[in-house]
N, C-alpha and C positions, 0 to 999 in steps of 0.2 A: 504493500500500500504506500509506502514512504520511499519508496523506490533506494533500501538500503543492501548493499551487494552481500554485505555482511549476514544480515539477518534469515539468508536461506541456508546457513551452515547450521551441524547439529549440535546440538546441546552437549554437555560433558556435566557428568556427574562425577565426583568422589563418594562412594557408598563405603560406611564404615559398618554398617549395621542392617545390610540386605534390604534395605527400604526401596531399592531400586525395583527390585521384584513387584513392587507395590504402586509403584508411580510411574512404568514404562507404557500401562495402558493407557492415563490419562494424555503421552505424549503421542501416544499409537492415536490416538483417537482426533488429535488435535494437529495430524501429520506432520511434527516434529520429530526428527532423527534425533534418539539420545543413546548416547556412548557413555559405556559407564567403566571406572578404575573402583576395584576394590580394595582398601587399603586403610589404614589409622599410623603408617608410617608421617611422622612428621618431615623427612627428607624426601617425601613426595609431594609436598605443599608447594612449593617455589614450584617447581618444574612442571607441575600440574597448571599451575596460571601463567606462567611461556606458552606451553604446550595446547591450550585453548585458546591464548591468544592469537595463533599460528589459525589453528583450525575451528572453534566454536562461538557459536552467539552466547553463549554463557556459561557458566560454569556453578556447578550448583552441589557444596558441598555440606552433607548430614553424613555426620553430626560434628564441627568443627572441637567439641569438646572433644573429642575421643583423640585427635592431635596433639591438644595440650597434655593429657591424660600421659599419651606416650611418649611425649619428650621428655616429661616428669621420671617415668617411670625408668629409661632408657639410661635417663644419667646418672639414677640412684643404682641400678644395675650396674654399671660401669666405675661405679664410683665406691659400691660396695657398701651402703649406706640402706638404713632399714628407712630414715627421713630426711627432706631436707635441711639444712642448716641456711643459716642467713646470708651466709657470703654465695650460697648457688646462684640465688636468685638472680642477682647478675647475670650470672652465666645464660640463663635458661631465659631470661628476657632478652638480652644478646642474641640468641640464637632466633626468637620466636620473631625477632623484629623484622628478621629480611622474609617474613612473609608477611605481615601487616605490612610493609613497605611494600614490598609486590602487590599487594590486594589492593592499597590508596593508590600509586601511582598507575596502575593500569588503565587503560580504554578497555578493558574487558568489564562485563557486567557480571559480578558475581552475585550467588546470594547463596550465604552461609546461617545457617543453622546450628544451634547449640542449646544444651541441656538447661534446666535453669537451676541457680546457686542462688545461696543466700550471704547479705555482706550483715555483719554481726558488731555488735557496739559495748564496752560494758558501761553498763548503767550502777546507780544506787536505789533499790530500795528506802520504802521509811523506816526499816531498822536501820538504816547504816551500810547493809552488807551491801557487797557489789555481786551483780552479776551479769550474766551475756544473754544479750535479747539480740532479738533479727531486728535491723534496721533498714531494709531494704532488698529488693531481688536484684540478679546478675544474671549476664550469660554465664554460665561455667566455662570459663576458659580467662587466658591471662586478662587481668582486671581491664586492660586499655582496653583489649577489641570492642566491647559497648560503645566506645566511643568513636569509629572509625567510618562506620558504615553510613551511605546517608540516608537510610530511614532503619529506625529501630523499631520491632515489634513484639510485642511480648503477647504469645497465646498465651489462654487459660480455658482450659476445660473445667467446665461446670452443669450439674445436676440438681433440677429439679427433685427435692425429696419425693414429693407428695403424685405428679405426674410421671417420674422417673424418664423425665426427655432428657438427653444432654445437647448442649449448647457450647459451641468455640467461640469465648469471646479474643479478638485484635485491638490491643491497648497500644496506640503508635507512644510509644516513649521520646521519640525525636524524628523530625524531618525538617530537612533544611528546605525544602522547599515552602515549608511552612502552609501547605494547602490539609493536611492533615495531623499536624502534630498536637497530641494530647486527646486524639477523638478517640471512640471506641466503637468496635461495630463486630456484630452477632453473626457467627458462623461466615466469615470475609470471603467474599470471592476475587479474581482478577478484577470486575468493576470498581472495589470498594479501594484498591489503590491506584486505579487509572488516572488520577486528577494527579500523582506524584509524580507518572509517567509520563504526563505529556507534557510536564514542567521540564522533562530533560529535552537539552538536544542532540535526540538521537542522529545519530549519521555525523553529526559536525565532530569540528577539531577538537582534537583532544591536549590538554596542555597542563600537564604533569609534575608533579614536585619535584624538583631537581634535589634527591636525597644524596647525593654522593658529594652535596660541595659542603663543606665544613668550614670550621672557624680556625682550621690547625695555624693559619700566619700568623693570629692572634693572641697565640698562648703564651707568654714569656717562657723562654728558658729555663733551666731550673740556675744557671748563676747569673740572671736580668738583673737587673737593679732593681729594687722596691720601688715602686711610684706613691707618690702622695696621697 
């Protein structure tokens, strides 16, 4: 319809958890080609978004937590560790960045999927005591990607007690297009995020964060003179 060359390429999924079995008819039906990798290898992330960059209109990967899961897992394996300690975490954000960096700076359209987490606060009681209460939900997965994508959506399935219907509600947490951010809407189809869609310009230039250029000319020495 928009006469984009791109958009008659097939679809790419990363399946961590056989959902593909579940959703290749909805793409059979809607005569979309989808191509599926199965895997929760996190050194399949980066290459997987080259790799569809090359050849698919999208890339669409469930369940992104299951990545972070294994790079966790992968380095405490290697590491011989039953937990992490606080100096990993570096490491393990280091690593996880050059694919959040791959995901923002691409023209490819992803859409990732991920488990929900809870972020936890201690509080005080009116005894005095402290204790840890949920403050909040998350993607499960490294605390930034929430904040990457440009629209965030958080399902919740819910039930009727008394008529035992269930109900998917779509709570947009953020969109910068700002045509739906903060709305909510009951069992969502593609219509209900179409107003986000057409706020993009699909087909046009694409013009990218330049992550490789850094501040290094500006770092003193370690024998610089102190400045004032």
């Amino acid at each position: 319809k928009l006469g984009i060359a791109e958009a008659d390429r097939p679809a790419l999924m990363l399946d961590t958890e056989n959902g593909s079995s579940w959703v290749k008819p909805m793409f059979d039906e809607a005569g979309i080609p989808l191509m599926v990798a199965k895997t929760r290898a996190f050194k399949d992330l980066v290459p997987a978004v080259r790799e569809a960059e090359k050849m698919a209109s999208v890339l669409l990967i469930d369940s992104v937590t299951h990545f972070w899961e294994e790079l966790q897992a992968t380095y405490m394996a290697d590491r011989k560790r039953m937990r992490l300690e606080f100096q990993d975490w570096a490491v393990l954000k280091g690593q996880w960045r050059k694919f959040s960096d791959a995901f923002v700076t691409s023209n490819l359209h992803c859409i990732l999927c991920g488990r929900l987490g809870w972020e936890y606060e201690q509080v005080e009681d009116e005894r005095g005591k402290k204790q840890i209460e949920k403050s909040g939900a998350k993607m499960q997965a490294e605390k930034s990607l929430g904040y990457e994508p440009n629209i965030l959506v958080w399902m919740e399935r819910n039930m009727d007690l008394h008529t035992k219907v269930v109900a998917r509600t779509a709570t947009v947490l953020k969109d910068r297009s700002r045509r739906l951010d903060g709305k909510q809407f009951p069992n969502p189809t593609f219509a209900t995020f179409l107003p986000h869609i057409e706020f993009m310009a699909l087909g046009g230039r694409h013009e990218a964060v330049d992550t490789e250029r850094t501040s290094a000319d500006a770092i003193p020495g370690d024998d610089a003179p102190m400045s004032d």
